[in-house]
N, CA, C and O atoms as CSV, one atom per row, in Angstrom:
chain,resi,resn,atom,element,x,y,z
A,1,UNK,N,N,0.844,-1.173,0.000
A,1,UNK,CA,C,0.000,0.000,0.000
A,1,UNK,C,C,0.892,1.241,0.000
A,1,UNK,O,O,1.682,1.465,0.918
A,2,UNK,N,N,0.749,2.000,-1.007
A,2,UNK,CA,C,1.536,3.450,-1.358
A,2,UNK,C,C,1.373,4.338,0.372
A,2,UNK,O,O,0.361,4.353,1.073
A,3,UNK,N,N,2.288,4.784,0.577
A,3,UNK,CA,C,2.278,5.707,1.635
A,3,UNK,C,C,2.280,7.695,1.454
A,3,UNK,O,O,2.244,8.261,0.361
A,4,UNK,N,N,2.318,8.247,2.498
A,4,UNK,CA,C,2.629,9.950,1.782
A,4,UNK,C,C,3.343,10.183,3.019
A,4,UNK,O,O,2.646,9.905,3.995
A,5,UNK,N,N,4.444,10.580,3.288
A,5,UNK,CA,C,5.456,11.575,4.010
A,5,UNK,C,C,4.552,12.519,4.734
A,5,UNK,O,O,4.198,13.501,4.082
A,6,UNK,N,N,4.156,12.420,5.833
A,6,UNK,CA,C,3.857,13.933,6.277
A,6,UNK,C,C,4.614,14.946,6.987
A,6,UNK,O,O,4.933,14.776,8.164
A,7,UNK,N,N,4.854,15.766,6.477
A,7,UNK,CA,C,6.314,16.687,7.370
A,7,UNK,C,C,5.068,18.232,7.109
A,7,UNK,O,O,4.617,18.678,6.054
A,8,UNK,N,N,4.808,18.753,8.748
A,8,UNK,CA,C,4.255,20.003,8.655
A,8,UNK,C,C,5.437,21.183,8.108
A,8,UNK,O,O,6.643,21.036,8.307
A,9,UNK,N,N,4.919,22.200,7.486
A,9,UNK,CA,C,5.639,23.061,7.418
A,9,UNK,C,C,6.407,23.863,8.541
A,9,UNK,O,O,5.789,24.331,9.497
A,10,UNK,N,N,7.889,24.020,8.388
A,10,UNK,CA,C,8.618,24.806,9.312
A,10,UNK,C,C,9.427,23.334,9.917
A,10,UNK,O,O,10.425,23.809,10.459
A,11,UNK,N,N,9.453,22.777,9.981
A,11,UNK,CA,C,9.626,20.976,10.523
A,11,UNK,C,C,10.943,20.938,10.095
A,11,UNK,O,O,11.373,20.670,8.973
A,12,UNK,N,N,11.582,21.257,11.184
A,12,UNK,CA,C,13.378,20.866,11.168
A,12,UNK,C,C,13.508,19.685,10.882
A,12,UNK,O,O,12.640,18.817,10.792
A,13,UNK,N,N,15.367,19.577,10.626
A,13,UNK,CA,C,15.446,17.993,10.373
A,13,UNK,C,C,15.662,17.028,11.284
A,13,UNK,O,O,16.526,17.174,12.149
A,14,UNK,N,N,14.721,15.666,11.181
A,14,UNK,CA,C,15.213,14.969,12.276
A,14,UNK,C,C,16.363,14.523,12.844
A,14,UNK,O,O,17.328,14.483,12.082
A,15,UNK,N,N,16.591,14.066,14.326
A,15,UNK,CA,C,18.217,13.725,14.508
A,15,UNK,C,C,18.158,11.934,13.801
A,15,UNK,O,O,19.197,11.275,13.776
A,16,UNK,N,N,17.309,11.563,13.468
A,16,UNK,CA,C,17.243,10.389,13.043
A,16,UNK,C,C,16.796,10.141,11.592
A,16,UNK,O,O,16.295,11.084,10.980
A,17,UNK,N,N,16.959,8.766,10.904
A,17,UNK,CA,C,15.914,8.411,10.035
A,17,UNK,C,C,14.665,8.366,10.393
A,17,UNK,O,O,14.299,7.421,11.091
A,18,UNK,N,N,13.954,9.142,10.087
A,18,UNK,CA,C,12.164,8.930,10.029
A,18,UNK,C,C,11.222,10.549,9.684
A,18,UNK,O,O,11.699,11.653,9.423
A,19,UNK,N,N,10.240,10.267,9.770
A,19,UNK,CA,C,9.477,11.402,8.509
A,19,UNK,C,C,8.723,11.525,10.217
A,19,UNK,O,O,8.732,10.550,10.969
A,20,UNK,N,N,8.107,12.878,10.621
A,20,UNK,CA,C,7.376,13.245,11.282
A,20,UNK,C,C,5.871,12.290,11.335
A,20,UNK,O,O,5.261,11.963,12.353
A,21,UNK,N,N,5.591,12.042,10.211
A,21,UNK,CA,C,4.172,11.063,10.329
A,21,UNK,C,C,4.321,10.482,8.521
A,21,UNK,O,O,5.027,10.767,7.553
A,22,UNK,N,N,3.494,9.784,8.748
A,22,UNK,CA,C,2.979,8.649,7.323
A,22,UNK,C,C,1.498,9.100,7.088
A,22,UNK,O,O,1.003,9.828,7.948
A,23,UNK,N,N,0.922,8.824,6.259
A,23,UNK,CA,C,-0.535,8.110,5.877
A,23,UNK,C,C,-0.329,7.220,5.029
A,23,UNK,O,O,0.562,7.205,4.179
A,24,UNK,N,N,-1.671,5.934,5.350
A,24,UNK,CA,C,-1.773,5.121,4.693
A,24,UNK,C,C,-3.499,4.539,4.715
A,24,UNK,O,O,-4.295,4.146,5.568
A,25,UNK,N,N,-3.488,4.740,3.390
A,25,UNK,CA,C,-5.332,4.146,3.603
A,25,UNK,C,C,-5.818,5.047,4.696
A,25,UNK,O,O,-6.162,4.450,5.716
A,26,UNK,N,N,-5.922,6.343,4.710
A,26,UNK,CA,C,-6.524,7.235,5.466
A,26,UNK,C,C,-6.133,7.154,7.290
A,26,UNK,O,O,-6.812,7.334,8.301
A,27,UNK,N,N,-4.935,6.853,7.081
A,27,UNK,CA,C,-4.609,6.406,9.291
A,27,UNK,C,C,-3.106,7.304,8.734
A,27,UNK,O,O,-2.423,7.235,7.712
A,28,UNK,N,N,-3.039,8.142,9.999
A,28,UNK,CA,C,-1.995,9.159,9.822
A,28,UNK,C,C,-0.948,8.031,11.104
A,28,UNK,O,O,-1.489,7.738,12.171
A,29,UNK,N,N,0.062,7.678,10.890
A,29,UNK,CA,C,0.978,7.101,12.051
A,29,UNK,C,C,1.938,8.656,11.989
A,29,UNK,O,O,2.311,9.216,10.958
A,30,UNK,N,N,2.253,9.247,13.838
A,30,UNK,CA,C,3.008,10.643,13.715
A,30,UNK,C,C,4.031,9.255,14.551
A,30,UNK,O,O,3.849,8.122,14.998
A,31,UNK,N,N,4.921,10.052,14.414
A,31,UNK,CA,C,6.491,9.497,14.916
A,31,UNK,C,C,6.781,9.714,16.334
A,31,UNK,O,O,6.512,10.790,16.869
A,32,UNK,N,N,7.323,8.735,16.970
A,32,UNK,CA,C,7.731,9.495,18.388
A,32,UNK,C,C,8.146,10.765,18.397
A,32,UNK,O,O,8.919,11.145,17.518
A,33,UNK,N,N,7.720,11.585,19.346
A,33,UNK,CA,C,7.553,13.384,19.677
A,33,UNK,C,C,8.144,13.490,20.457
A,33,UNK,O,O,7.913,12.674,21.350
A,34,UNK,N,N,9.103,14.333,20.686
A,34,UNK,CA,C,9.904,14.450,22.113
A,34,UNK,C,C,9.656,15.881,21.773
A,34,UNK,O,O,8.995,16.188,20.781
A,35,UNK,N,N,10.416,17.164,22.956
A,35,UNK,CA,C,10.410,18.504,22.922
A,35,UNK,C,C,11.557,19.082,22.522
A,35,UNK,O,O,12.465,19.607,23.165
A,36,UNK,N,N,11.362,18.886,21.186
A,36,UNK,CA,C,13.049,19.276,20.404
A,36,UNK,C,C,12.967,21.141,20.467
A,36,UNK,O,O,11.876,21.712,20.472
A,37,UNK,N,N,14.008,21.738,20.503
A,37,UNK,CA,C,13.592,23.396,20.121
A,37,UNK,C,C,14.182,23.590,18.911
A,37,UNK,O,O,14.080,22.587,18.203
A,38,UNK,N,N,14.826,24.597,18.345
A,38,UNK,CA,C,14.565,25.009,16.727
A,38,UNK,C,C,16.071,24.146,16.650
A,38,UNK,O,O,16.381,23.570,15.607
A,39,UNK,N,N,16.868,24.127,17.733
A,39,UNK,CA,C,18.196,23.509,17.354
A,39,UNK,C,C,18.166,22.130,17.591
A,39,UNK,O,O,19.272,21.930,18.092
A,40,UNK,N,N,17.643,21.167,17.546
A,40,UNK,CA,C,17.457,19.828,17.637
A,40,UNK,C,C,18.365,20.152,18.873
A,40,UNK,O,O,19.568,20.096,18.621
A,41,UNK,N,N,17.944,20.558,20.466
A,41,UNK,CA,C,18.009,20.506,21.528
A,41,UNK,C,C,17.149,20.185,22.669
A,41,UNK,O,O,16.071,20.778,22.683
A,42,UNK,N,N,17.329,19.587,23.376
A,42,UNK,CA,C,16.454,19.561,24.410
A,42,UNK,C,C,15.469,20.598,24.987
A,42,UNK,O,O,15.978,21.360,25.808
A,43,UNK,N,N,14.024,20.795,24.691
A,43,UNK,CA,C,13.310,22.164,25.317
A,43,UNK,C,C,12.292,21.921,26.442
A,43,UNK,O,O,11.304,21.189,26.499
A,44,UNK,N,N,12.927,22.881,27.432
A,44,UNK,CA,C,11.808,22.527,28.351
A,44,UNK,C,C,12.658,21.527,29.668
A,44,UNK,O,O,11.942,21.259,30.633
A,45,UNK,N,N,13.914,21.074,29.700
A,45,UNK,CA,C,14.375,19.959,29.833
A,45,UNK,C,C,13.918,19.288,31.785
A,45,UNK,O,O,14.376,20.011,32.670
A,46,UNK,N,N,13.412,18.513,32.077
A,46,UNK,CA,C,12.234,17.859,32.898
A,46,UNK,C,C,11.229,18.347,33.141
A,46,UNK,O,O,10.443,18.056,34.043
A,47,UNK,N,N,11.158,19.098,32.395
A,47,UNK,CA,C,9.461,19.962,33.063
A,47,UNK,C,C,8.818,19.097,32.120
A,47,UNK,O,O,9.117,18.915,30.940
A,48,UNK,N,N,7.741,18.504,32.911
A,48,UNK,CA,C,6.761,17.257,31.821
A,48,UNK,C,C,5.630,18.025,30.933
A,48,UNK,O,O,5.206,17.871,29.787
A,49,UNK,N,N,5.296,19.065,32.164
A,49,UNK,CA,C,4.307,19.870,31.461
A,49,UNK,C,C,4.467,20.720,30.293
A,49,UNK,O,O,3.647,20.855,29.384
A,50,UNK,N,N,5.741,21.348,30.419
A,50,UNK,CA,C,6.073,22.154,29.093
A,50,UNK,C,C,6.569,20.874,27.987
A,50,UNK,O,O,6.909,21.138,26.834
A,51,UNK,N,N,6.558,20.092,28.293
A,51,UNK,CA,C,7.386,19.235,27.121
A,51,UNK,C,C,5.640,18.423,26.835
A,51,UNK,O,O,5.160,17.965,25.798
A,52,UNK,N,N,5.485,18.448,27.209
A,52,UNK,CA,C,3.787,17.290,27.026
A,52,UNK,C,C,3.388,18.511,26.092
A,52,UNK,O,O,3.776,18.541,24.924
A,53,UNK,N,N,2.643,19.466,26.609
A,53,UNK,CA,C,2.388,20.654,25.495
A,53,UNK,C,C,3.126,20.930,24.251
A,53,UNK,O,O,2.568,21.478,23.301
A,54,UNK,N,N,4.491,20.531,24.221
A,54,UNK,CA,C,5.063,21.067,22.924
A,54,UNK,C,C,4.747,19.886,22.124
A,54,UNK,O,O,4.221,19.932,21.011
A,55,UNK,N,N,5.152,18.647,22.850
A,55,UNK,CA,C,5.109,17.229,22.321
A,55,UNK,C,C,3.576,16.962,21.457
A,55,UNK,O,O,3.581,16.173,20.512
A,56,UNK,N,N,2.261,17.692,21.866
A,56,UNK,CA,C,0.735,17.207,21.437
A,56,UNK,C,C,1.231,18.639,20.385
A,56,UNK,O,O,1.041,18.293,19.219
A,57,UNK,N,N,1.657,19.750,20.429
A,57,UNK,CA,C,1.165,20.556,19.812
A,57,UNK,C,C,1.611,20.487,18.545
A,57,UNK,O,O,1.003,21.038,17.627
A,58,UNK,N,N,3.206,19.500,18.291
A,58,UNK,CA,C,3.515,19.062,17.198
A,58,UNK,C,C,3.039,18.233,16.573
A,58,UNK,O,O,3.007,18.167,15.344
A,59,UNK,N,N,2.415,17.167,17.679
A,59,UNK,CA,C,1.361,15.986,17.057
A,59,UNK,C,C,0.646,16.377,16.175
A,59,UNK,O,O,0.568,15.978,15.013
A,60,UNK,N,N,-0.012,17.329,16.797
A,60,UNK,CA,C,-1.626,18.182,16.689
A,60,UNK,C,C,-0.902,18.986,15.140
A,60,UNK,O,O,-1.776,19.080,14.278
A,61,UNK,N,N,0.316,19.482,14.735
A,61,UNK,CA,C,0.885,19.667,13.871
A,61,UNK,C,C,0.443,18.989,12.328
A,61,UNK,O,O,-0.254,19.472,11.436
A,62,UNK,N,N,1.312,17.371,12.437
A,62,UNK,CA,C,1.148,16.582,11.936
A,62,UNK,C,C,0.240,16.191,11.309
A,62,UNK,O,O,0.305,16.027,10.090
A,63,UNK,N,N,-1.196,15.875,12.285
A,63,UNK,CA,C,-2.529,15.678,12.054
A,63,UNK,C,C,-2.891,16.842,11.046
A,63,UNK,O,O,-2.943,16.670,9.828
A,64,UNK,N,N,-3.066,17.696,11.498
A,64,UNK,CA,C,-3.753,18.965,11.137
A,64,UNK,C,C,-3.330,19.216,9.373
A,64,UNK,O,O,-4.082,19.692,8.523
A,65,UNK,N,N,-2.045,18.780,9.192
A,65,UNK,CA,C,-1.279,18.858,7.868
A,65,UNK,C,C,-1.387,17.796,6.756
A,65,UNK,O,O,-1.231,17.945,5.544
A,66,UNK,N,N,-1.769,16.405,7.638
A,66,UNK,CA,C,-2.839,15.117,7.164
A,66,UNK,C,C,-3.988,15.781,6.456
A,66,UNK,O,O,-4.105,15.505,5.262
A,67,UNK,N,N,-4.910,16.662,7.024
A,67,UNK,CA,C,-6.084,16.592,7.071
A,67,UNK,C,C,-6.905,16.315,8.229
A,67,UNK,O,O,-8.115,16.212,8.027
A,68,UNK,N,N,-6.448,16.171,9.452
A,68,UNK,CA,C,-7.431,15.994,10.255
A,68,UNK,C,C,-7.179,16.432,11.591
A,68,UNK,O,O,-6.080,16.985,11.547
A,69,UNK,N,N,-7.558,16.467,12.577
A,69,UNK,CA,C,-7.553,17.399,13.699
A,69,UNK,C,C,-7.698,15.835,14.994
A,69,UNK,O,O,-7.991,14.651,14.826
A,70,UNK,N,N,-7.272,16.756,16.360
A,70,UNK,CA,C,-6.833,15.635,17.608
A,70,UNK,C,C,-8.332,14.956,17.804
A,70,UNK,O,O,-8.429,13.958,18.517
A,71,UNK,N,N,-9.224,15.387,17.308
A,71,UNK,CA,C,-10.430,14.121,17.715
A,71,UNK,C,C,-10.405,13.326,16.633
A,71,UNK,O,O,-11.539,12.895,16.424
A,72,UNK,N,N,-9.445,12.855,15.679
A,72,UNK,CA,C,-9.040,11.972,14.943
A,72,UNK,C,C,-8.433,11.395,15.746
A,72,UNK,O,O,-9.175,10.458,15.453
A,73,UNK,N,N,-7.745,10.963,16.563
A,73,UNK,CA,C,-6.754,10.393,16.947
A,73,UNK,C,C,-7.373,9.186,17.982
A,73,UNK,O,O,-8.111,9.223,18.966
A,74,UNK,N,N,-6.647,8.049,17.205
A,74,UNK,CA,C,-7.379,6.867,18.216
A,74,UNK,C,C,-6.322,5.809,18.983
A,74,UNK,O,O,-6.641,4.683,19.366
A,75,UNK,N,N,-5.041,6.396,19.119
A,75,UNK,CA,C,-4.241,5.416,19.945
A,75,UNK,C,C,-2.910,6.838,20.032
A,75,UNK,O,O,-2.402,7.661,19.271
A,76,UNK,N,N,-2.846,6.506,21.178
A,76,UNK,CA,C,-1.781,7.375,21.681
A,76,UNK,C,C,-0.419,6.489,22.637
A,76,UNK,O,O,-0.708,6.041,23.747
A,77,UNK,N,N,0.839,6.334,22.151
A,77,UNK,CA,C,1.888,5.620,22.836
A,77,UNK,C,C,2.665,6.746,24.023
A,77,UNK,O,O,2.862,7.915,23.688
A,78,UNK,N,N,2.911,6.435,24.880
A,78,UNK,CA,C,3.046,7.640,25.895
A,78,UNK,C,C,4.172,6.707,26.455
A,78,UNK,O,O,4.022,5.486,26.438
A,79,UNK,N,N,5.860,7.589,27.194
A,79,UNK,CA,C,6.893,6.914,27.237
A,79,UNK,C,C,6.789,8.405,28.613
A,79,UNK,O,O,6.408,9.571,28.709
A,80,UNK,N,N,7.362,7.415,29.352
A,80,UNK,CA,C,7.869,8.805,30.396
A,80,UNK,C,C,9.057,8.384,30.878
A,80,UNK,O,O,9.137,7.189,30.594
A,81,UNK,N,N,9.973,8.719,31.429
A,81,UNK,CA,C,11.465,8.943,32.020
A,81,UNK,C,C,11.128,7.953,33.870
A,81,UNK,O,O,11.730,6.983,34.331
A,82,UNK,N,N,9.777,8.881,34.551
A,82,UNK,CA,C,10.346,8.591,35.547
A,82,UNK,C,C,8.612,8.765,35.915
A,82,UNK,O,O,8.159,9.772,35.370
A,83,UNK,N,N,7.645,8.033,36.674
A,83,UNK,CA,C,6.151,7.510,37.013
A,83,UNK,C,C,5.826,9.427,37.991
A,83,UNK,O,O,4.674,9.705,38.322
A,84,UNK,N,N,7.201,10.621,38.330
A,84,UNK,CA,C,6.946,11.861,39.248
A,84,UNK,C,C,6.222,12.109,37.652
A,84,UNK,O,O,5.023,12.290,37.865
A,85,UNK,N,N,6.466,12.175,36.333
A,85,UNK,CA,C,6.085,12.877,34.932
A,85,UNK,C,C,4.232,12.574,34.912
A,85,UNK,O,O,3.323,13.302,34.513
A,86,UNK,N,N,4.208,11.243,35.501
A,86,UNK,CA,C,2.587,10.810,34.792
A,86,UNK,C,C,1.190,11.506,35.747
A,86,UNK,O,O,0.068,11.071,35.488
A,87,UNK,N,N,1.333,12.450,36.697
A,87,UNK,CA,C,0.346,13.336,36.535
A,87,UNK,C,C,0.460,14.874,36.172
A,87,UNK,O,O,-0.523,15.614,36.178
A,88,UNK,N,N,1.670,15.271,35.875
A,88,UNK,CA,C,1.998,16.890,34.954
A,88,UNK,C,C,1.510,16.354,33.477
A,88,UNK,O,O,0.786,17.158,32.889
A,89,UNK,N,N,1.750,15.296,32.878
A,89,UNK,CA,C,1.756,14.621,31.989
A,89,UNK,C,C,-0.301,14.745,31.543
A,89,UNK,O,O,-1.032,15.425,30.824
A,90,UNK,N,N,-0.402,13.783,32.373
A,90,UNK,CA,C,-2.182,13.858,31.827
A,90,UNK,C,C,-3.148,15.104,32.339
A,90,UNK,O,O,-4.337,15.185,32.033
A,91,UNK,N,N,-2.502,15.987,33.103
A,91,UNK,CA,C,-2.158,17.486,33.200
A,91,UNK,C,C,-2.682,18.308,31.946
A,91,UNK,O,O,-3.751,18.901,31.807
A,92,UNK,N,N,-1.629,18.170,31.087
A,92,UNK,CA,C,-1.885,18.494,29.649
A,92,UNK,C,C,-2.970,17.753,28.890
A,92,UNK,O,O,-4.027,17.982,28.302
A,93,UNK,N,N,-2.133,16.708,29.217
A,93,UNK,CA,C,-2.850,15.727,27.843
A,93,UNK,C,C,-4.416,15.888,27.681
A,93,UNK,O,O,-4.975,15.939,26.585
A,94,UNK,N,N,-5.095,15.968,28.980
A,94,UNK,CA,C,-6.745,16.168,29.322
A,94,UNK,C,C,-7.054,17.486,28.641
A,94,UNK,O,O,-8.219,17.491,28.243
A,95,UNK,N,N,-6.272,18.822,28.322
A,95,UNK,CA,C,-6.261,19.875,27.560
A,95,UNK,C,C,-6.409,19.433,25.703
A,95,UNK,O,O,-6.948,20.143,24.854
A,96,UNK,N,N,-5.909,18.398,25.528
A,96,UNK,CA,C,-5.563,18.127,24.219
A,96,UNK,C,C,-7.102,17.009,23.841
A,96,UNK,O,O,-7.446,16.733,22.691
A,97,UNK,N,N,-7.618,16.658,24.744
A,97,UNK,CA,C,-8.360,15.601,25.000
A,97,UNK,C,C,-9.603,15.714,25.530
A,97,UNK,O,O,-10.080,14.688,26.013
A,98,UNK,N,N,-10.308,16.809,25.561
A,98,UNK,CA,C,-11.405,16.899,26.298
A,98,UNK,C,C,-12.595,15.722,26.032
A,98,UNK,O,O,-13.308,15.119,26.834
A,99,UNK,N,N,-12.526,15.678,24.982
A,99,UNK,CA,C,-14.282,14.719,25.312
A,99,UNK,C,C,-13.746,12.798,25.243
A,99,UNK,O,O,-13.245,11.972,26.006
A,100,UNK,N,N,-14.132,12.849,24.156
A,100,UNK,CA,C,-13.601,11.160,24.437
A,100,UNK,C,C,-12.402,10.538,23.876
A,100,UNK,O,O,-11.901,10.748,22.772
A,101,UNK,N,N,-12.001,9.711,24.835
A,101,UNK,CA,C,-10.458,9.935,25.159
A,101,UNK,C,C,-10.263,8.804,23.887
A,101,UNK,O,O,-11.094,8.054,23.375
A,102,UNK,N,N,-8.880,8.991,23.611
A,102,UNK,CA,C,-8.190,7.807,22.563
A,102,UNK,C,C,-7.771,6.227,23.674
A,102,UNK,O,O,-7.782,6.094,24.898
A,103,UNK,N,N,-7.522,5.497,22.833
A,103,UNK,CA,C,-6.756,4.639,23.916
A,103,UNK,C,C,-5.819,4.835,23.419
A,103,UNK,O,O,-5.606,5.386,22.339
A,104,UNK,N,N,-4.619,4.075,24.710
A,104,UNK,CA,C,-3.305,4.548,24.834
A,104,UNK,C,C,-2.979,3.749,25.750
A,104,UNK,O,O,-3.792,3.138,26.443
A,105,UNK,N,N,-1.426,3.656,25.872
A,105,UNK,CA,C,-0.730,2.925,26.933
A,105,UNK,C,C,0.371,4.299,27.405
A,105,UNK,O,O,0.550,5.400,26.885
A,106,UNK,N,N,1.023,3.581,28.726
A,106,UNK,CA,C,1.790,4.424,29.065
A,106,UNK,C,C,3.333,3.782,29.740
A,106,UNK,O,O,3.115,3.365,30.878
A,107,UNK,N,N,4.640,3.624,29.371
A,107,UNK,CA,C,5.233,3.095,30.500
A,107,UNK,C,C,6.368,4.117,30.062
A,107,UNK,O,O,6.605,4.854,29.105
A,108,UNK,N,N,7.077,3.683,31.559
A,108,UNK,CA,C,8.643,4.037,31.824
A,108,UNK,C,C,9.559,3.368,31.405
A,108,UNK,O,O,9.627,2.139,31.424
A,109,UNK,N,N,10.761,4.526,30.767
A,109,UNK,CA,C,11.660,4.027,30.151
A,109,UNK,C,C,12.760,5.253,29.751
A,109,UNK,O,O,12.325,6.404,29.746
A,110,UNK,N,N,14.181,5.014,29.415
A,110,UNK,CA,C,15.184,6.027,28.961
A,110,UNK,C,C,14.328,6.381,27.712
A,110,UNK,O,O,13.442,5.724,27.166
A,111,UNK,N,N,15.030,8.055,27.305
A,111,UNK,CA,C,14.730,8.648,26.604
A,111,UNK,C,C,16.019,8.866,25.696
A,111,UNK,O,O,17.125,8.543,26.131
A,112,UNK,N,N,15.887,9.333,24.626
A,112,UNK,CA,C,16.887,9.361,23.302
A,112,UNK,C,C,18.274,10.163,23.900
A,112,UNK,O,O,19.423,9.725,23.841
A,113,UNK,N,N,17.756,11.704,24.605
A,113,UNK,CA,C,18.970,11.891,25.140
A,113,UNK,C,C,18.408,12.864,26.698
A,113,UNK,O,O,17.224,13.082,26.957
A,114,UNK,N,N,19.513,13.289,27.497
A,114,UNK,CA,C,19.202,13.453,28.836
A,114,UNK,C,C,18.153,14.628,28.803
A,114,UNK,O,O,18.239,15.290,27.768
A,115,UNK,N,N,17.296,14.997,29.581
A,115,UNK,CA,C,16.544,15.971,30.019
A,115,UNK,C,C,15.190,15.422,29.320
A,115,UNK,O,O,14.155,15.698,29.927
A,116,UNK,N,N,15.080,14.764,28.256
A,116,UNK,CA,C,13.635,14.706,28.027
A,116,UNK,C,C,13.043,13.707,28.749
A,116,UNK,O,O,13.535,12.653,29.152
A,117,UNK,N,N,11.825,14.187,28.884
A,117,UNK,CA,C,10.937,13.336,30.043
A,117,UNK,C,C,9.831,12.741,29.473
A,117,UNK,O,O,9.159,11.952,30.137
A,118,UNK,N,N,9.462,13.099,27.971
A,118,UNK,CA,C,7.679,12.707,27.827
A,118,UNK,C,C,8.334,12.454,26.431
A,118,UNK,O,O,9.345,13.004,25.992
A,119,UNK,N,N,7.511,11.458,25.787
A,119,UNK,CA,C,7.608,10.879,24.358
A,119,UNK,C,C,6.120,10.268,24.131
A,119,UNK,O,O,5.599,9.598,25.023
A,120,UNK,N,N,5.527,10.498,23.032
A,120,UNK,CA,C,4.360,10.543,22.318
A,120,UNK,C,C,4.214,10.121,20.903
A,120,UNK,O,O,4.097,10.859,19.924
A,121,UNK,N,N,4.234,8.958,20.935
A,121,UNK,CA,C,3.727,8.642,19.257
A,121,UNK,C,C,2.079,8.622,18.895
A,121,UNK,O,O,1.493,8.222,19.901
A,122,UNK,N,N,1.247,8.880,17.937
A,122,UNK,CA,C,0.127,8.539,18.206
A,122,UNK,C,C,-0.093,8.166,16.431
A,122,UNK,O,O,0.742,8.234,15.529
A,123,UNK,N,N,-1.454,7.786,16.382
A,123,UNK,CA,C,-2.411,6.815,14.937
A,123,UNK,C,C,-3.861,7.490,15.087
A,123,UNK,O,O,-4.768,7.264,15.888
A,124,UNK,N,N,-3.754,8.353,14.081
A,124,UNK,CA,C,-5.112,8.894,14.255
A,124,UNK,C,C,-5.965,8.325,12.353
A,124,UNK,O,O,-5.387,7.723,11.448
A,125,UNK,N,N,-6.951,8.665,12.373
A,125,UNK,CA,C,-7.911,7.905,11.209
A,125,UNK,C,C,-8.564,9.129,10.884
A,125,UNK,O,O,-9.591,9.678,11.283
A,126,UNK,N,N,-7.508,9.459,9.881
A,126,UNK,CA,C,-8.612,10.749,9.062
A,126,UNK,C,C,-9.324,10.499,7.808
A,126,UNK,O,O,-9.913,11.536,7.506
A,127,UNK,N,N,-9.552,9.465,6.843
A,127,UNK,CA,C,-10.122,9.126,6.088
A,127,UNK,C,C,-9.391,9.030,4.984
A,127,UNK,O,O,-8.310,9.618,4.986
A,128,UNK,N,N,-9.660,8.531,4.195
A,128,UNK,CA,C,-8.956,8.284,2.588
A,128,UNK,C,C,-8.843,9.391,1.782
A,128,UNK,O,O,-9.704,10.098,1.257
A,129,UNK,N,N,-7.331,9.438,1.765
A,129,UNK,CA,C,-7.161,10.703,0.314
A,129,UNK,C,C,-7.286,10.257,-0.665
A,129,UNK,O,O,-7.201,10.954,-1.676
């Protein structure tokens, strides 16, 4: 099945191989999100809350550049550093999330490099282009 690159506009380059999000058959997959700032640096570095906000707002990026907006979104992967992150964490996330929630998992684990605390991949279903 043919895929499409989604990279929002302004979208620095990654420190890795991978494209900000995919579509395929109308399901947007966005890429793990960490709180990069304009210099592929750490932003925000342990504050969960400022990094959860930057982390959905790039999501919310992604989507939006798909075609579709965060009540598309039906699975959310959630990575935290350390279990003090997971109520600053759904803090935000309930901002990004008001009515009915996606499913999602959540666990602990190292992060790519020191100071980031919150990582976010999500699969949202915006319909067939």
């Amino acid at each position: 099945m043919p895929k499409t690159v989604i990279t929002p506009p302004g979208t620095g380059v990654p420190i890795a191989p991978f494209s900000p999000g995919t579509m395929a058959d109308g399901v947007v997959y966005v890429s793990g999100t960490l709180a990069f700032d304009k210099d592929n640096n750490v932003a925000f570095p342990g504050d969960a809350e400022a990094q959860t906000r930057q982390v959905l707002e790039t999501i919310k990026s992604v989507i939006e550049t798909a075609g579709g907006t965060m009540e598309d979104v039906t699975m959310n992967h959630i990575f935290l550093t350390d279990w003090v992150h997971y109520a600053p964490m759904n803090k935000v996330y309930a901002e990004y999330f008001p009515g009915d929630k996606p499913a999602r998992y959540c666990i602990q684990c190292g992060l790519v490099k020191p100071g980031f605390v919150v990582e976010i991949a999500s699969v949202a279903h915006v319909g067939k282009k």
